[in-house]
Short mmCIF file of the C-alpha atoms (twelve columns), coordinates in Angstrom:
data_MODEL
# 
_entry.id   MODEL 
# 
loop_
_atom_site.group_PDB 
_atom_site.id 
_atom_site.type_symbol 
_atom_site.label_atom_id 
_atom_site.label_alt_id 
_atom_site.label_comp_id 
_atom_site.label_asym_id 
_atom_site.label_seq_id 
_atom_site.Cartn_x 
_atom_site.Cartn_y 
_atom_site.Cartn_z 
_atom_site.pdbx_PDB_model_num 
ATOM 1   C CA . UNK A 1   -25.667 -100.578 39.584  1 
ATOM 2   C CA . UNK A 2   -28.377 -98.543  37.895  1 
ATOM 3   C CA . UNK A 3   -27.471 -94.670  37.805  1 
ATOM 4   C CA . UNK A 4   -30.245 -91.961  38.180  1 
ATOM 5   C CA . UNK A 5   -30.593 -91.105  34.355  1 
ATOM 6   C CA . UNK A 6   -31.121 -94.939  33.126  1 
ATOM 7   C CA . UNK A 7   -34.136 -95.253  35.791  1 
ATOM 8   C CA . UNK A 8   -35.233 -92.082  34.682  1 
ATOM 9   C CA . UNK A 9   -35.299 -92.911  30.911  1 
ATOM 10  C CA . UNK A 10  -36.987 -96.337  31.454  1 
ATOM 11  C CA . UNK A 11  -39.853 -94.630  33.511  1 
ATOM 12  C CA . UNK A 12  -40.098 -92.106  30.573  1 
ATOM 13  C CA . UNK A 13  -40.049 -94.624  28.079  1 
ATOM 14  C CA . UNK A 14  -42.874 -96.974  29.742  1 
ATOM 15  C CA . UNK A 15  -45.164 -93.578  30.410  1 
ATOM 16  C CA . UNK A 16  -44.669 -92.118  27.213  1 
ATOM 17  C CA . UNK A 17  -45.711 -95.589  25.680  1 
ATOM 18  C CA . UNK A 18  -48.537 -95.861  27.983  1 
ATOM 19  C CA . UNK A 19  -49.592 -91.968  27.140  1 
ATOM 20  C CA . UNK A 20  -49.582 -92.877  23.161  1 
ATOM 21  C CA . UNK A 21  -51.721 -95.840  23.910  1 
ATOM 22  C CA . UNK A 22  -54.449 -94.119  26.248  1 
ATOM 23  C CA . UNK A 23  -54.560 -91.596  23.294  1 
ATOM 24  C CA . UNK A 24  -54.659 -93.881  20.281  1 
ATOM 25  C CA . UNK A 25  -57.320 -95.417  22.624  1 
ATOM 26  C CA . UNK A 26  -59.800 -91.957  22.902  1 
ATOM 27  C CA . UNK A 27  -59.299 -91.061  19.219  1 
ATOM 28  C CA . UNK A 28  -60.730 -94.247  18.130  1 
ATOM 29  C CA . UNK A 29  -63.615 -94.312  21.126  1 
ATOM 30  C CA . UNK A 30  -64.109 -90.292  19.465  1 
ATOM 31  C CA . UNK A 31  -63.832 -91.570  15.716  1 
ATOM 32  C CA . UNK A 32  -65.392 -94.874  15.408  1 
ATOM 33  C CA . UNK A 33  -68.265 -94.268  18.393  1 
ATOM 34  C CA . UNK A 34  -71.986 -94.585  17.343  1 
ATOM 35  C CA . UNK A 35  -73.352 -94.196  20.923  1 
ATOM 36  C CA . UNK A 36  -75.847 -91.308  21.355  1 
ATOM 37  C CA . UNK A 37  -75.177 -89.759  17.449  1 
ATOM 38  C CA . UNK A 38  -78.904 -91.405  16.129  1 
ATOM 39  C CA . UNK A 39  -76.182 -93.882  14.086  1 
ATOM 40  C CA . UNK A 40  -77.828 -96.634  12.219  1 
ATOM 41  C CA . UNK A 41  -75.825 -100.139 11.605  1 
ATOM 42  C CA . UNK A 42  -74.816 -99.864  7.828   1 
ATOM 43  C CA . UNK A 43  -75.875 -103.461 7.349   1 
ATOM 44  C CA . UNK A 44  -77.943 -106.190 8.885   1 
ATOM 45  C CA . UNK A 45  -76.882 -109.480 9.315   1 
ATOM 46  C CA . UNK A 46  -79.993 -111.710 9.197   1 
ATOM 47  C CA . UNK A 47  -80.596 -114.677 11.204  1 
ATOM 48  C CA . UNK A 48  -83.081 -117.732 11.703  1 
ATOM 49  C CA . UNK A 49  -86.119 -116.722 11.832  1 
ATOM 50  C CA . UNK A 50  -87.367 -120.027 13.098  1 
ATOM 51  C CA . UNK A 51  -90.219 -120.571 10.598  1 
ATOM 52  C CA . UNK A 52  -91.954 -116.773 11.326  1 
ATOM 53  C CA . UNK A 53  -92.838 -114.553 9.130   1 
ATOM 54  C CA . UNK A 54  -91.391 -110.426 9.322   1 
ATOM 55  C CA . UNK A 55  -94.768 -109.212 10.944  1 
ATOM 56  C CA . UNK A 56  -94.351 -112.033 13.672  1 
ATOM 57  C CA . UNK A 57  -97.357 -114.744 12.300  1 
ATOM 58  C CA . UNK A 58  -96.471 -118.036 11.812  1 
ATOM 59  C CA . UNK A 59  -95.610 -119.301 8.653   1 
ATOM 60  C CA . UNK A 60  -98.335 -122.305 7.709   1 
ATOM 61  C CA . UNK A 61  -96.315 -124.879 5.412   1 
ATOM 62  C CA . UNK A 62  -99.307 -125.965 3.910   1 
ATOM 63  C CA . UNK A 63  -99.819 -122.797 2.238   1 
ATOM 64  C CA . UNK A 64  -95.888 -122.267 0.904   1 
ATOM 65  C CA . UNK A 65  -96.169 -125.534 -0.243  1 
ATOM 66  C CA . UNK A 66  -99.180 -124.783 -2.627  1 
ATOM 67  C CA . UNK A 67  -97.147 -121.207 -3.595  1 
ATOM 68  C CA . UNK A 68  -94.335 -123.497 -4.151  1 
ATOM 69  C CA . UNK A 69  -92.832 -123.106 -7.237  1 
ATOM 70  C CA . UNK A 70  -90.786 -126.540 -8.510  1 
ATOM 71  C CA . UNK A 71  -88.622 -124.387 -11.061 1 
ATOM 72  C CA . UNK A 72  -87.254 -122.707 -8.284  1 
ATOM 73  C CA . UNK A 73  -87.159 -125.635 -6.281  1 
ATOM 74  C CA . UNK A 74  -84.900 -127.394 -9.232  1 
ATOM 75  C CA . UNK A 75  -82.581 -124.549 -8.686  1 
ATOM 76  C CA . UNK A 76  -82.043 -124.791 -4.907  1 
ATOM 77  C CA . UNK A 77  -82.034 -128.718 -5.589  1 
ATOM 78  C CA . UNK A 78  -78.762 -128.303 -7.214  1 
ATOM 79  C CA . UNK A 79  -77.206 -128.501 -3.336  1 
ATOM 80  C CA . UNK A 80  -78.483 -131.904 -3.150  1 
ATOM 81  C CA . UNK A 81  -76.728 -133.338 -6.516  1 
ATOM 82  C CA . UNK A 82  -73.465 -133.643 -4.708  1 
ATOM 83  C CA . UNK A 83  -75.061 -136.692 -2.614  1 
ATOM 84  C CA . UNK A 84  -78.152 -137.351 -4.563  1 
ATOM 85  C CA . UNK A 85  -79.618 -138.384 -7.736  1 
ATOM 86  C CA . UNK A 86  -82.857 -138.562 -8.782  1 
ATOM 87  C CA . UNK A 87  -82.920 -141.752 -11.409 1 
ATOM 88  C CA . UNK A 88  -84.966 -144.153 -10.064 1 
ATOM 89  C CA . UNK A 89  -82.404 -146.737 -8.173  1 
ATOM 90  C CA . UNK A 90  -79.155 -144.817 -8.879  1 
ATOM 91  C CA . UNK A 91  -77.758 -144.431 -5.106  1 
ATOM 92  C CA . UNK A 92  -74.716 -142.150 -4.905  1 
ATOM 93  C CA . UNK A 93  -73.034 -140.804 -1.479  1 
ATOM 94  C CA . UNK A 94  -76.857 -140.754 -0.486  1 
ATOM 95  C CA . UNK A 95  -79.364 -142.546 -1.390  1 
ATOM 96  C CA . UNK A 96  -81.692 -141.749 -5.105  1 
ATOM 97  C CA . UNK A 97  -84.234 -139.500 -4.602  1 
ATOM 98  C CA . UNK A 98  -86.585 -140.665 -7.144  1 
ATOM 99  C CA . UNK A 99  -89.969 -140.749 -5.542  1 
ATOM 100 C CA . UNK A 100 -89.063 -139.469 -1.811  1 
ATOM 101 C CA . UNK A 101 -92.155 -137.632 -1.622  1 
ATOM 102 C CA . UNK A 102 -94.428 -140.575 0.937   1 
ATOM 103 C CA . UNK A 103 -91.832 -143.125 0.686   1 
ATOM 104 C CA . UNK A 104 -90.983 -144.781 3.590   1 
ATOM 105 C CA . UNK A 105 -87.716 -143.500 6.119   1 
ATOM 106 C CA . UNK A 106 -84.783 -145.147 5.535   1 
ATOM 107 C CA . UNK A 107 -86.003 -147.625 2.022   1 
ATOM 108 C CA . UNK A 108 -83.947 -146.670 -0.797  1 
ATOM 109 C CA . UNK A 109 -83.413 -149.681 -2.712  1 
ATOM 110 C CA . UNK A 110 -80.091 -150.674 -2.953  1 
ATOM 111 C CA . UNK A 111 -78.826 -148.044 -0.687  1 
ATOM 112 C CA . UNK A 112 -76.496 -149.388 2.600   1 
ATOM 113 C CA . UNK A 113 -75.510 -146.038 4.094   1 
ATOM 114 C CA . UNK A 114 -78.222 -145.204 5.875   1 
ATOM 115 C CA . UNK A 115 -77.460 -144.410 9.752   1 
ATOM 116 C CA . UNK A 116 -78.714 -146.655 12.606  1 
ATOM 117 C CA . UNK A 117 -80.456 -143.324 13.784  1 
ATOM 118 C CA . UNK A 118 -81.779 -143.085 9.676   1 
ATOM 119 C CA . UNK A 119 -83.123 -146.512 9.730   1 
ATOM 120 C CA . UNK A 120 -84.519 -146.016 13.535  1 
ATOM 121 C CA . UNK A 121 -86.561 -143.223 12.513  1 
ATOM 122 C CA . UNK A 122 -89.379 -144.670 10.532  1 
ATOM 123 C CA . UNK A 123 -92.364 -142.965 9.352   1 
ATOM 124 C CA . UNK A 124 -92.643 -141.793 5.930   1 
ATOM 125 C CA . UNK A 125 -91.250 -138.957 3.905   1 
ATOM 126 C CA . UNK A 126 -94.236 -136.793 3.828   1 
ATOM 127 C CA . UNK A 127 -93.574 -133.190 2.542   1 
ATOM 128 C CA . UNK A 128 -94.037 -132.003 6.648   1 
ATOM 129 C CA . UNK A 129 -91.631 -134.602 7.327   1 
ATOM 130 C CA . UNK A 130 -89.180 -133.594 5.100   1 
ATOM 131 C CA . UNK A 131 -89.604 -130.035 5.404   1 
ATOM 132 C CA . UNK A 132 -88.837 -130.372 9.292   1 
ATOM 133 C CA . UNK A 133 -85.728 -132.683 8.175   1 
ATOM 134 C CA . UNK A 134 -84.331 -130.447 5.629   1 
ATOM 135 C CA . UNK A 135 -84.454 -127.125 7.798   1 
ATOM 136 C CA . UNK A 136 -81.142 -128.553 10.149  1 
ATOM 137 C CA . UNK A 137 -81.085 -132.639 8.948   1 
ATOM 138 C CA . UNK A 138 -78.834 -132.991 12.334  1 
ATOM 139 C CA . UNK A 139 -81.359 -131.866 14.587  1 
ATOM 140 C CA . UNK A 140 -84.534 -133.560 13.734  1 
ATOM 141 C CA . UNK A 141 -82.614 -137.162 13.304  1 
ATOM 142 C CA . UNK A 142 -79.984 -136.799 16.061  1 
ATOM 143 C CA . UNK A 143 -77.153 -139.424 14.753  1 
ATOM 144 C CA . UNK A 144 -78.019 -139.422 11.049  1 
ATOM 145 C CA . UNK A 145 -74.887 -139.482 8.681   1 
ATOM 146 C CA . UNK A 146 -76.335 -136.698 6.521   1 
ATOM 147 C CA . UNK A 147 -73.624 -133.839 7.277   1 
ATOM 148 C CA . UNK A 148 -75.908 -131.017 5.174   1 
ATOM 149 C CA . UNK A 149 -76.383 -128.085 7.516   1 
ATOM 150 C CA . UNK A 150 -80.007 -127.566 5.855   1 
ATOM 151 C CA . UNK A 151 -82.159 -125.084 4.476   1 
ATOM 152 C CA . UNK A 152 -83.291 -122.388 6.455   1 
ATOM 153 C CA . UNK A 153 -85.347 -120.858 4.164   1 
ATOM 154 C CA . UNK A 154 -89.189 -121.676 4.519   1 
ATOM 155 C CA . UNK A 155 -89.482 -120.825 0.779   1 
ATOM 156 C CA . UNK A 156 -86.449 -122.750 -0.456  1 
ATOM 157 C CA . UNK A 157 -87.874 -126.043 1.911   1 
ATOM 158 C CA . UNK A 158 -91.596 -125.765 -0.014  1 
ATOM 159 C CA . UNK A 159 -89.879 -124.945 -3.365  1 
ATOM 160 C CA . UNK A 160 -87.294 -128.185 -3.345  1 
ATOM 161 C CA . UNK A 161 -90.571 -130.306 -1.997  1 
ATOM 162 C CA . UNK A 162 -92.787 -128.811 -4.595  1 
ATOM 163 C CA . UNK A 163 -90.203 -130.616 -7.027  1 
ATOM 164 C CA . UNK A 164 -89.096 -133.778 -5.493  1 
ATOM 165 C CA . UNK A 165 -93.144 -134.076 -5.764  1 
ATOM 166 C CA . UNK A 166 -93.086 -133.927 -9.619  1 
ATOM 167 C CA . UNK A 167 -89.980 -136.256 -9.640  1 
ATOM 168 C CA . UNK A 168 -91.571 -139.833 -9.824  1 
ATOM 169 C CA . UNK A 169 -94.645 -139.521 -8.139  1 
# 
């Protein structure tokens, strides 16, 4: 069967791998380990700050809107041109923008795409409204066909408002 040396060697051979392991395993914990050393991350990843400001205040939309700046706004509106135009009737994947800014939910002339959740909605496109759409279109109309995952951004939300309000209205 199996002689004295072979067991021997395949003990030696599974300890010896498990010994190089364990090490490998405490030189990293040594090399790569932060914990009690007063280490700092080297970067931050930054998430959602769900519409607060740094020093923990609420941000008041009213008042980004008037700070709003529509050049910008054009700028971050270039995510939008994939699905939307602005020319006044000229539906695309989505329907024209032209004069969103108080128009009713759902009324794009011409446009047949709209979602049974869209056209469920109602209401009217006022900048609040649209602000609370664009930060995560998903969640505030639950169903919509819209796949954009939104603007999180309070600044780039006022900004692209700020000019869809100069655009036909």
């Amino acid at each position: 069967m199996f002689d004295t040396m072979t067991v021997t060697k395949a003990a030696a051979g599974l300890f010896g791998t498990f010994l190089v392991l364990l090490l490998a395993k405490w030189g990293a914990d040594v090399l790569y380990s932060t914990a009690g050393h007063g280490a700092e991350a080297a970067y931050i990843i930054e998430t959602d700050s769900s519409g607060e400001s740094a020093d923990g205040d609420e941000v008041v939309f009213e008042e980004l809107l008037a700070a709003a700046d529509p050049a910008k706004g054009a700028k971050v509106f270039r995510k939008c041109t994939a699905c939307h135009k602005l020319e006044d009737g000229a539906n695309s994947t989505g329907p024209y923008l032209y004069g969103i800014v108080d128009r009713p939910v759902a009324a794009a002339e011409g446009f047949t795409g709209y979602s049974p959740a869209m056209q469920a909605h109602g209401g009217n496109w006022t900048p609040e409204a649209l602000d609370a759409f664009l930060i995560r279109p998903s969640a505030y109309i639950s169903g919509t066909s819209m796949s954009f995952a939104g603007l999180k951004k309070p600044q780039d939300r006022a900004d692209v408002i700020a000019y869809l309000q100069t655009i036909g209205n």
